[in-house]
C-alpha positions as CSV (number, residue, x, y, z in Angstrom):
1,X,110.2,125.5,128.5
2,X,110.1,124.6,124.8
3,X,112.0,122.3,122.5
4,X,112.1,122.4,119.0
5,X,112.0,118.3,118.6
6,X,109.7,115.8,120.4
7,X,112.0,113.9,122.1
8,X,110.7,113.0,125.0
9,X,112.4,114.1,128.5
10,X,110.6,114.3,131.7
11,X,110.2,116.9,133.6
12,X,109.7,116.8,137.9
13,X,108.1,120.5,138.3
14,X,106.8,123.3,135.8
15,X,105.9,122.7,131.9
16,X,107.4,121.2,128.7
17,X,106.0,122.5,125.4
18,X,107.9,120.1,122.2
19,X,106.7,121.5,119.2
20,X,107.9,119.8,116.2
21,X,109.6,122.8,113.7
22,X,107.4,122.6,110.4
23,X,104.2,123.0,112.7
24,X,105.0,125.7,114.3
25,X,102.8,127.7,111.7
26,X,100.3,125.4,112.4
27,X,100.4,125.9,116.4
28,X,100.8,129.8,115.7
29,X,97.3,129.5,114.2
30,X,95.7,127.4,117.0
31,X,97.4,130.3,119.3
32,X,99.6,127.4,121.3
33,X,103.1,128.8,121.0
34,X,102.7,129.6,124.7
35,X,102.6,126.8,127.8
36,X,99.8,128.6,129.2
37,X,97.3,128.4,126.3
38,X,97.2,124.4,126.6
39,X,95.2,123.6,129.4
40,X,92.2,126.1,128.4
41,X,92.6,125.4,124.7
42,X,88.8,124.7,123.2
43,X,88.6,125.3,119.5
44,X,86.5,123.0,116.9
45,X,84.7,120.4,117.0
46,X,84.4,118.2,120.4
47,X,84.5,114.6,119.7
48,X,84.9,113.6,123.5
49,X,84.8,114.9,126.9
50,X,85.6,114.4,130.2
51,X,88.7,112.6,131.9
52,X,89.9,112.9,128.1
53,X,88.9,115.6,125.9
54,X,89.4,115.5,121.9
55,X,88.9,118.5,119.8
56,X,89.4,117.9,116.0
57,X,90.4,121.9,114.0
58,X,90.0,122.3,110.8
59,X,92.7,124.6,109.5
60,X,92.8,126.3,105.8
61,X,94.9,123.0,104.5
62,X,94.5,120.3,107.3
63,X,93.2,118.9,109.7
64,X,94.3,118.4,112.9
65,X,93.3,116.6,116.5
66,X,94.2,118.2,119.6
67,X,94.2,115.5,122.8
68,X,94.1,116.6,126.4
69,X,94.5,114.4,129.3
70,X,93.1,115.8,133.0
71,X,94.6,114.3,136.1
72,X,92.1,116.1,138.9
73,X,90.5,112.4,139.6
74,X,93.8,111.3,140.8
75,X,96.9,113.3,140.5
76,X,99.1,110.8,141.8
77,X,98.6,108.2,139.1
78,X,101.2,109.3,137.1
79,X,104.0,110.2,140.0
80,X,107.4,110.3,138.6
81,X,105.6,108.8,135.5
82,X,104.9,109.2,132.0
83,X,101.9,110.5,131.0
84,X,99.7,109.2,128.2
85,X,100.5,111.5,126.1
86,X,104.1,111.3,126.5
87,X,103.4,107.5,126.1
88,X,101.4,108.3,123.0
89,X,104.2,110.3,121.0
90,X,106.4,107.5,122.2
91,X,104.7,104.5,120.5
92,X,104.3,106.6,117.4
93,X,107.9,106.8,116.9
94,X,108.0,103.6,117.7
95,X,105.3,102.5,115.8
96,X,107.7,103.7,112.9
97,X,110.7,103.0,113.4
98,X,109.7,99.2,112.2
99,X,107.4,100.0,110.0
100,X,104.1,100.4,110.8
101,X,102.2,103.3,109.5
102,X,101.1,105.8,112.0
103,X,99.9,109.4,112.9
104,X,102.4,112.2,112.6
105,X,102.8,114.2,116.4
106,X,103.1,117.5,115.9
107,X,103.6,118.8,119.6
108,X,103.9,117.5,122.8
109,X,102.5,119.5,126.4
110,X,103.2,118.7,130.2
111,X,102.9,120.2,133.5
112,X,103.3,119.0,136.5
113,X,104.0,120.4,140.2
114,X,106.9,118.8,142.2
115,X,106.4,115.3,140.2
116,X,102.4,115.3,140.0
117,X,101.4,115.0,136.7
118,X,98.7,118.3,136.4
119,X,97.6,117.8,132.1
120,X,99.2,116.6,129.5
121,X,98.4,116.9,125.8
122,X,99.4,116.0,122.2
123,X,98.6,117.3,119.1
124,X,98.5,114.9,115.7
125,X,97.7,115.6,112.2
126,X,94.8,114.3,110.4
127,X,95.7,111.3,108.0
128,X,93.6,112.0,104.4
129,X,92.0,109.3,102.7
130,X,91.1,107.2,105.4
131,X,88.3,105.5,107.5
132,X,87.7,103.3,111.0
133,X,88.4,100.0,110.2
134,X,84.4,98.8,111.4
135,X,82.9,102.1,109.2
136,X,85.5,100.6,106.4
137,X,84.6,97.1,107.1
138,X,80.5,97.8,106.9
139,X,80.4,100.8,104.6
140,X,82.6,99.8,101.9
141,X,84.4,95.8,102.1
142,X,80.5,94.7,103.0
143,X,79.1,96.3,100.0
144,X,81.3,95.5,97.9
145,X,80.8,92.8,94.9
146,X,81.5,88.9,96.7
147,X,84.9,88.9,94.2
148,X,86.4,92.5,95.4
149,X,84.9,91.4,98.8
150,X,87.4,88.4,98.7
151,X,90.2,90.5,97.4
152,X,90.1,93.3,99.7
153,X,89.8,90.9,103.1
154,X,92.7,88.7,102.2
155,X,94.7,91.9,101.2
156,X,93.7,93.6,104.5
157,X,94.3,90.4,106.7
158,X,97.8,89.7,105.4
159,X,99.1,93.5,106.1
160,X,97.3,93.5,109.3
161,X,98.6,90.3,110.9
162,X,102.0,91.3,109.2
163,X,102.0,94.6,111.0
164,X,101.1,92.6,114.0
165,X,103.8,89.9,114.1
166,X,106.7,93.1,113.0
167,X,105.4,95.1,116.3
168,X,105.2,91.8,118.5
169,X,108.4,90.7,117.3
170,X,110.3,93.8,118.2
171,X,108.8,94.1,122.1
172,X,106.3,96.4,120.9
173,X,102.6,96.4,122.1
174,X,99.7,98.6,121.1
175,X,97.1,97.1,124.1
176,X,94.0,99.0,122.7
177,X,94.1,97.5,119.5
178,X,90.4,98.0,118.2
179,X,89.1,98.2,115.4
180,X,88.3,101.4,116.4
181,X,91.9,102.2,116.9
182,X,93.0,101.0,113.5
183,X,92.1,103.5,110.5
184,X,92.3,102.3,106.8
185,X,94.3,104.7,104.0
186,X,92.9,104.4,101.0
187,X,95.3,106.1,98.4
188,X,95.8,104.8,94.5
189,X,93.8,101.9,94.7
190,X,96.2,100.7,97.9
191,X,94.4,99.9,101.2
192,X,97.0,100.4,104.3
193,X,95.9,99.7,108.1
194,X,97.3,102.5,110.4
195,X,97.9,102.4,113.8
196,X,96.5,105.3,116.2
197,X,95.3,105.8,119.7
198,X,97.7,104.5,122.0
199,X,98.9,105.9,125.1
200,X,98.8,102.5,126.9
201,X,101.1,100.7,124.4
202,X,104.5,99.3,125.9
203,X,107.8,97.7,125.0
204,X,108.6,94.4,126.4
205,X,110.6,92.0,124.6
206,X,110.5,89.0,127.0
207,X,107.7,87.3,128.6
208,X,105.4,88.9,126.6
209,X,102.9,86.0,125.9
210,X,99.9,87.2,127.8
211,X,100.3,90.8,126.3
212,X,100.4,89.0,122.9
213,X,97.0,87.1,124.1
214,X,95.4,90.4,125.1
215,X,96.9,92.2,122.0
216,X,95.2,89.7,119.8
217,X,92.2,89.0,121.8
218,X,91.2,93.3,121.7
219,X,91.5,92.5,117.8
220,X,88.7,90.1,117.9
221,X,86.7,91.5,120.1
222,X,84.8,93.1,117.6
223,X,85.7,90.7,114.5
224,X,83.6,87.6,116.0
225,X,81.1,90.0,115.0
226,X,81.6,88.8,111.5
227,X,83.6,86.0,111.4
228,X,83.1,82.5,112.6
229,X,85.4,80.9,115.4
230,X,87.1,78.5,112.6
231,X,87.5,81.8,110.1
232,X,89.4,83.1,112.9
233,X,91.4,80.3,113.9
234,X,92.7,80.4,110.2
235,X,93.6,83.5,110.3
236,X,96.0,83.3,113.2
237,X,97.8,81.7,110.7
238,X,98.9,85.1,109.0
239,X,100.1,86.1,112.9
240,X,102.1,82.9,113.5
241,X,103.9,82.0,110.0
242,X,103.4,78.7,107.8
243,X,106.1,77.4,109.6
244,X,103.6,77.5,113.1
245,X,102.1,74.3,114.9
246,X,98.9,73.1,114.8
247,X,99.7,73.0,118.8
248,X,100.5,76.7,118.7
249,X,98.0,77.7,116.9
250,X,95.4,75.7,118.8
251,X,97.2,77.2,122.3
252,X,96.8,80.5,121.0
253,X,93.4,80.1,119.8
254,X,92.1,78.5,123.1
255,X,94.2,81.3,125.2
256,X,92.3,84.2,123.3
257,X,89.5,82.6,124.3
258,X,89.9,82.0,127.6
259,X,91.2,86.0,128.1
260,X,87.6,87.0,126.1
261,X,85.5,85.0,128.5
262,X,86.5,87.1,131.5
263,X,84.7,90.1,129.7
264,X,82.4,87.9,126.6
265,X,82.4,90.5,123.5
266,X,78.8,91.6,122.3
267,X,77.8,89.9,119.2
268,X,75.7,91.6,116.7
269,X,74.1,90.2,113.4
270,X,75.5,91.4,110.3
């Protein structure tokens, strides 16, 4: 069954193929106009494997990344669920619709046999001009001159924590916010954090403290790394507002911390 936008519907038995209309060329090319051409797909280059598999293609004029999901381990998981995937596309859209710069979906795939979710894959296009945040963050910010250094973090740190507070504000969590998961666009002189990788992100606009703890602790994770414990605790000032609490930022400070001690981050010397 195909649809010619990527809204999302489930489906309890058979396939769903979305395919978004100006990439139908581009789907053509890759030979996935057909349901049955998903599953086995394998072209380009294989950046992972296994319960996940990621395949980035290189086309004439872009690039693109195709994402499967396998189920075999346990098909039940996702029962009268959505799948990652699905997920995925749907925290994209949201992901845009307050503002928040993220990866264009260009099809959607599904299968599944009387409710049991058997693959599920999604298709995105390659975003030019930019870089991991931890490659940006040691290849170029580190190397920088001390003055551009200065610039460049204070510029980075304001959109980040801005993009942060709009997302948490409106219910919406990423939960796999790593740096990893966070490219940097680099167009005109203009550095812009992008959101990608998300197929465990959810919408929850009450009672959403702890997911704002996690959300905030995956963040640092890695940036203890390089920053120092007071460097940090400033800059939860750029999440909360001027108008914040020294008693909500110290709450929030000492509640991150408690959520990274159940798994302590590695720290390596920079």
């Amino acid at each position: 069954m195909s649809s010619n936008n990527l809204l999302y519907r489930y489906i309890f038995h058979g396939s769903r193929l979305n395919i978004k209309p100006e990439a139908k060329p581009v789907l053509h090319e890759l030979g996935l106009t057909s349901p049955d051409a998903w599953v086995p797909f394998n072209k380009g280059e294989v950046l992972s494997k296994g319960t996940t598999t990621c395949l980035k293609v290189q086309l004439a004029d872009k690039c693109i990344y195709f994402k499967r999901y396998h189920y075999k381990k346990n098909p039940w998981e996702f029962f009268l669920r959505r799948s990652k995937a699905a997920n995925e596309l749907l925290n994209y859209q949201h992901f845009k619709e307050v503002g928040i710069p993220t990866l264009n979906t260009l099809a959607l795939y599904e299968s599944r046999s009387f409710g049991r979710l058997e693959a599920a894959c999604i298709v995105t296009e390659e975003l030019k001009n930019t870089t991991q945040l931890d490659d940006f963050y040691k290849d170029t910010l580190l190397k920088a001159p001390s003055n551009e250094q200065r610039v460049m973090l204070k510029d980075l740190n304001e959109k980040l924590f801005a993009q942060i507070k709009l997302a948490h504000n409106a219910g919406i969590f990423h939960l796999d916010l790593k740096w990893r998961n966070i490219l940097i666009q680099q167009k005109d002189g203009v550095l812009t954090p992008v959101w990608i990788d998300c197929p465990r992100g959810i919408q929850r606009r009450f009672f959403n403290y702890r997911l704002k703890v996690a959300e905030l602790s995956g963040l640092s994770r890695k940036a203890l790394s390089f920053f120092s414990y007071p460097q940090l605790y400033r800059m939860l000032y750029l999440y909360l507002g001027k108008s914040a609490t020294k008693k909500e930022a110290r709450k929030l400070f000492f509640d991150i911390q408690k959520h990274l001690a159940k798994r302590p981050p590695k720290i390596h010397d920079n």
